[in-house]
C-alpha positions as CSV (number, residue, x, y, z in Angstrom):
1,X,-23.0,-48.6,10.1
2,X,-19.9,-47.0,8.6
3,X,-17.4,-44.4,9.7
4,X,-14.4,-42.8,7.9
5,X,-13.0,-40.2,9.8
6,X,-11.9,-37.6,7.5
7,X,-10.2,-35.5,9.8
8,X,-8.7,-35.2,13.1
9,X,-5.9,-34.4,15.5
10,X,-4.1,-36.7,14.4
11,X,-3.3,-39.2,11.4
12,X,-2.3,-42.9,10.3
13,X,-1.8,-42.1,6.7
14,X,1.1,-39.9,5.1
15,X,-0.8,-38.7,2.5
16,X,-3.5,-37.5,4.6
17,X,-3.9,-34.1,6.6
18,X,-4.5,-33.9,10.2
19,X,-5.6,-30.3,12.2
20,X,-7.4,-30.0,15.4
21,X,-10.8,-30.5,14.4
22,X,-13.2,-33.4,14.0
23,X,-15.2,-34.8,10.7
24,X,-16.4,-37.6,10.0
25,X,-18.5,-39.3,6.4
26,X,-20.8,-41.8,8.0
27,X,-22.8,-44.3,6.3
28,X,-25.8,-45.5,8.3
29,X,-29.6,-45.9,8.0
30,X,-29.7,-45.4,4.5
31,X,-28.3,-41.9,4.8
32,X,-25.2,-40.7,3.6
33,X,-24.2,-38.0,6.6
34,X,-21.4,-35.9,7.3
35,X,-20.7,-34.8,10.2
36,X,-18.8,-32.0,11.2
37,X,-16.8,-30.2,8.9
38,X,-13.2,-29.7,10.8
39,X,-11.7,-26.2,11.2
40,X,-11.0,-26.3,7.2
41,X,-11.3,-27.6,3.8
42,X,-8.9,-30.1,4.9
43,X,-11.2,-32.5,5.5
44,X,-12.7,-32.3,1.7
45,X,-9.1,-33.0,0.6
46,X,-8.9,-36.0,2.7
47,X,-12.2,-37.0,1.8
48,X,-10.9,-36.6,-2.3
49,X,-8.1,-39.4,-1.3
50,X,-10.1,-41.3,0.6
51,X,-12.6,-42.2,-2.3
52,X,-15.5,-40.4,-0.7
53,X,-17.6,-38.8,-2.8
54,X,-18.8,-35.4,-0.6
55,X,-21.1,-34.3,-3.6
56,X,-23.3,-37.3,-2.8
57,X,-23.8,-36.9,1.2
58,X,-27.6,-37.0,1.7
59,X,-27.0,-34.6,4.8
60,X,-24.7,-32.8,7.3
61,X,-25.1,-32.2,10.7
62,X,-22.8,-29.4,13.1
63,X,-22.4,-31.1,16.4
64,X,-22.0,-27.6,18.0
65,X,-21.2,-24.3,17.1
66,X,-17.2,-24.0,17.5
67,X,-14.8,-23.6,14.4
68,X,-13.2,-26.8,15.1
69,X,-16.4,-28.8,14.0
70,X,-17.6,-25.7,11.0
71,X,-15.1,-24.4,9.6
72,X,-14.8,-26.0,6.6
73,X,-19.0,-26.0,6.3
74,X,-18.5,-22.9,3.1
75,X,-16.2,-25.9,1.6
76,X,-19.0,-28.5,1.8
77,X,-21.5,-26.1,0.8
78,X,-19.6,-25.5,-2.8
79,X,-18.9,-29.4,-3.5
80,X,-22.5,-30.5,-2.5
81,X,-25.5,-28.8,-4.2
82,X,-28.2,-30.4,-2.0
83,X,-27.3,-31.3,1.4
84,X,-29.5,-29.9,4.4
85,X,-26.9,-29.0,7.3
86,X,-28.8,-29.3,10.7
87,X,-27.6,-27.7,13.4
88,X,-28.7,-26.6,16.6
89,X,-30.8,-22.9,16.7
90,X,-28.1,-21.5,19.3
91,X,-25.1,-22.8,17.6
92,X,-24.5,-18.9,16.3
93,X,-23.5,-17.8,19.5
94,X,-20.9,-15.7,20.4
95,X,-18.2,-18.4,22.1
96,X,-14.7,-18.0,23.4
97,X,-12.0,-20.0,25.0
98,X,-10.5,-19.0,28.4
99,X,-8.1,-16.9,26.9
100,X,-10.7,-14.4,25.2
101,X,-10.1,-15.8,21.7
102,X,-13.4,-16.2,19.2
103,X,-14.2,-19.8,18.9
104,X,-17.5,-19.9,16.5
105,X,-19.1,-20.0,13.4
106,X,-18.9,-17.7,10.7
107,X,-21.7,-16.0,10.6
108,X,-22.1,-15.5,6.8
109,X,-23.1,-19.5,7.5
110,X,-26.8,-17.9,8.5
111,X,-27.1,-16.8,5.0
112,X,-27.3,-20.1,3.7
113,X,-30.5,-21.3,2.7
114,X,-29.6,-24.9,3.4
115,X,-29.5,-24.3,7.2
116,X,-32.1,-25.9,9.1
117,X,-32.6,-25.6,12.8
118,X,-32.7,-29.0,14.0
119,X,-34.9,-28.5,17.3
120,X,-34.9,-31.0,20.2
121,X,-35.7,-34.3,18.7
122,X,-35.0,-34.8,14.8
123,X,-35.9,-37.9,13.0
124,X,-33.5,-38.4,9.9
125,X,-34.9,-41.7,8.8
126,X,-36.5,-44.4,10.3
127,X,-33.4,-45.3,12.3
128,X,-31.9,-42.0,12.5
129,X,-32.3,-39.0,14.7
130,X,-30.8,-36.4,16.2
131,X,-30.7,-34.9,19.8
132,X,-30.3,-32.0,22.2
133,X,-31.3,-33.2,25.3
134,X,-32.1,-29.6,27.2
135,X,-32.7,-30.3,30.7
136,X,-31.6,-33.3,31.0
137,X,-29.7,-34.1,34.2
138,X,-25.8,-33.9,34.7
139,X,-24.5,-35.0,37.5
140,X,-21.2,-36.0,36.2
141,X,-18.4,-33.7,35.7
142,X,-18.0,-32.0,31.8
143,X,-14.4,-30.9,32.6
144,X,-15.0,-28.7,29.5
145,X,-13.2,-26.1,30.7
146,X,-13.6,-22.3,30.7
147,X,-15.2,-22.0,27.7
148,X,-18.3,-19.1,27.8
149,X,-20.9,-17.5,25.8
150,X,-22.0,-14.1,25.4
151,X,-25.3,-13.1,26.2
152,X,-27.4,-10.5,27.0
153,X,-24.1,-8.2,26.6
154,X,-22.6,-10.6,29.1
155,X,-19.9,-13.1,29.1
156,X,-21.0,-16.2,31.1
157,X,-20.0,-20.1,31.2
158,X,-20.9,-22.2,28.1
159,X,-23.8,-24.2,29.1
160,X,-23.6,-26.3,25.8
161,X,-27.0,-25.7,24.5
162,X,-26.2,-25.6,21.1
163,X,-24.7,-28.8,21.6
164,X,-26.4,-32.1,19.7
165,X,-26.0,-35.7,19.5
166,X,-26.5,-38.2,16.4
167,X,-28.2,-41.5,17.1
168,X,-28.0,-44.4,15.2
169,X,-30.5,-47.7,15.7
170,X,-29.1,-51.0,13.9
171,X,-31.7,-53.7,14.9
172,X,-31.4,-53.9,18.9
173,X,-28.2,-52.2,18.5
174,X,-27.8,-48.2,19.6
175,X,-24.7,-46.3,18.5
176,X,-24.1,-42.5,19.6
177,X,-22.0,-39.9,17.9
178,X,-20.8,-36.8,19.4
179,X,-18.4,-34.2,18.5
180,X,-17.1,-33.0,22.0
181,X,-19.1,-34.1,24.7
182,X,-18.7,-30.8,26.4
183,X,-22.0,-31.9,28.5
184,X,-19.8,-34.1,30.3
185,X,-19.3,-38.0,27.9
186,X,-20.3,-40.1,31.3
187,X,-23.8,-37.6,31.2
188,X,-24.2,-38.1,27.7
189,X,-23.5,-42.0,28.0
190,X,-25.8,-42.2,31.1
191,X,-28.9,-40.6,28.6
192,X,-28.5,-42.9,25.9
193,X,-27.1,-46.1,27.1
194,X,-25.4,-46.5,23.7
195,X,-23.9,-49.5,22.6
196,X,-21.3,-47.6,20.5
197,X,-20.1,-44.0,21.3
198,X,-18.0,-42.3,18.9
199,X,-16.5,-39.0,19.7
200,X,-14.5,-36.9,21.1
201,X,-14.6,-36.7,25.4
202,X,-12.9,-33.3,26.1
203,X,-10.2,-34.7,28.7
204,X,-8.1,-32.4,27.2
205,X,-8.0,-29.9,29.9
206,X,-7.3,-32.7,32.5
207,X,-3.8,-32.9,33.7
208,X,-2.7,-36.9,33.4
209,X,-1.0,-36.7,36.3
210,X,-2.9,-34.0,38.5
211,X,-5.7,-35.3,37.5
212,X,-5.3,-38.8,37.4
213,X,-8.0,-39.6,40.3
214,X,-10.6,-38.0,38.0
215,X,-9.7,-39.6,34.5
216,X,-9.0,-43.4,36.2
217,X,-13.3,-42.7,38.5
218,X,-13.7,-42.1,34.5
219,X,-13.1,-44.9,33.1
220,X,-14.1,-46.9,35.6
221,X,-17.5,-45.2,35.5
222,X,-17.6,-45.6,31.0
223,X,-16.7,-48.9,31.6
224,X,-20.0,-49.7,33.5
225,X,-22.3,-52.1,31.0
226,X,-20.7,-53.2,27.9
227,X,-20.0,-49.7,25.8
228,X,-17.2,-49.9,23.5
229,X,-16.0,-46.2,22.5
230,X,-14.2,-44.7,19.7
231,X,-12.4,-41.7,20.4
232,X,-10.0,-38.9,19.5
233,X,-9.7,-35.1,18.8
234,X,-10.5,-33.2,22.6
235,X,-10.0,-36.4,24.3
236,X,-6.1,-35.7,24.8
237,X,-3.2,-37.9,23.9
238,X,-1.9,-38.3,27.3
239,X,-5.4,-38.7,28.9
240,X,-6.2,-41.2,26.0
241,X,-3.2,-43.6,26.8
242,X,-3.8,-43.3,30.9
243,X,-7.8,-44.1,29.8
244,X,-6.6,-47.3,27.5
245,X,-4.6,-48.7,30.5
246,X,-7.8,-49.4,32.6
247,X,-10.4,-49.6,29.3
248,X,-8.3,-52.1,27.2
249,X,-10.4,-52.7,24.1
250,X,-13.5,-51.1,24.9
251,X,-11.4,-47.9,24.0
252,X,-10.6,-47.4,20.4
253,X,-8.3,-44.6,18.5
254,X,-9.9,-42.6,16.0
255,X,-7.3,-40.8,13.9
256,X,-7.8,-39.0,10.3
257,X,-8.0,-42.2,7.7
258,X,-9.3,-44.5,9.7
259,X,-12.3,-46.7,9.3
260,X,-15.0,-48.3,11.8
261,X,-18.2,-50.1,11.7
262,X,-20.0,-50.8,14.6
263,X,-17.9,-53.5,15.6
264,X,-14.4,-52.6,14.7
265,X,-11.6,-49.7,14.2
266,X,-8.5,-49.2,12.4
267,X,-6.3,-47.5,9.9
């Protein structure tokens, strides 16, 4: 499996554009996927100077409903002709960050024909599928903040429903990718037991020195079995450097124009 990131918070090329947002053009399965789409058309630019060809992504997937991850899905949509884009059936929601401000999709997305629901359980091919796990227990923290939905003319906390997860068998090997993790990253490892995690783990609201208890019990918790994780975009600077002291090299920077495979990162 292969992973360009093709945009992030950050960057490790000069020529590249970084915003906060995540995308990613993954090779894996014999699929051609991208996933997530930034908070621009940024990422397509990116992708241009990369030497990724967008036109000939199989499919895309919309880890969750938030700007950050869809905003540049009406870009896609005009350089790619074919592409299904899964996403979850609650990801047009009406979200907001703790300050009141709009965090979603535009809605003129719905109008697309190439939108398909996901459901639950997706295969993708024989060795790639896509999850939303409702129900399933969390017993860990999120830290996700206080991020809400509105409903029923009411303004309650996000319960990340619309939230889904790509998974990735190589032989006996299991890699995960997530967007935000807003269901709390040590939940999300705990159901999948992945052997690769990519994505963001939404520290970003924790304060590295406040909350230092919390983010060292978390790393000493993701480091339980033999994950290694590649991470960026909501994770936090600050709480990424504190997380590296205790994780060492089972923690791994993603950053816009850099490359992984399952077994390796860098720019």
């Amino acid at each position: 499996m292969k992973v360009w990131t093709l945009m992030e918070n950050t960057t490790c090329r000069d020529d590249l554009a970084c915003e906060h947002g995540l995308s990613l053009y993954i090779e894996a399965g014999g699929l051609r996927i991208l996933f997530d789409a930034g908070q621009s058309a940024a990422f397509a630019d990116n992708a241009e100077k990369m030497g990724i060809d967008l036109s000939a992504v199989d499919l895309c997937v919309l880890s969750h409903g938030h700007y950050d991850h869809g905003g540049g899905l009406t870009r896609f949509l005009e350089i790619n002709d074919h592409a299904p884009v899964y996403v979850s059936r609650h990801a047009f929601g009406e979200f907001h960050n703790a300050s009141g401000k709009y965090i979603g999709l535009d809605s003129a997305l719905l109008m697309e024909d190439r939108i398909v629901f996901a459901g639950d359980n997706r295969q993708l091919s024989e060795a790639v599928s896509l999850h939303s796990c409702p129900g399933f227990p969390e017993p860990c923290p999120s830290y996700s903040g206080d991020l809400t939905v509105q409903r029923l003319g009411r303004s309650i906390p996000d319960d990340f429903r619309h939230e889904q997860y790509l998974l990735v068998r190589e032989g006996e090997k299991r890699i995960l990718v997530s967007g935000c993790s807003h269901r709390g990253v040590m939940n999300i490892k705990t159901w999948f037991a992945p052997d690769v995690f990519i994505g963001g783990f939404h520290f970003m609201n924790l304060d590295p020195e406040a909350d230092r208890v919390k983010l060292r019990a978390a790393a000493s918790f993701l480091l339980q079995k033999d994950t290694v994780y590649h991470t960026g975009h909501c994770t936090g600077e600050k709480q990424y450097a504190l997380l590296k002291e205790s994780m060492g090299e089972r923690l791994q920077r993603l950053s816009t124009g850099s490359f992984l495979d399952t077994a390796a990162s860098g720019c």
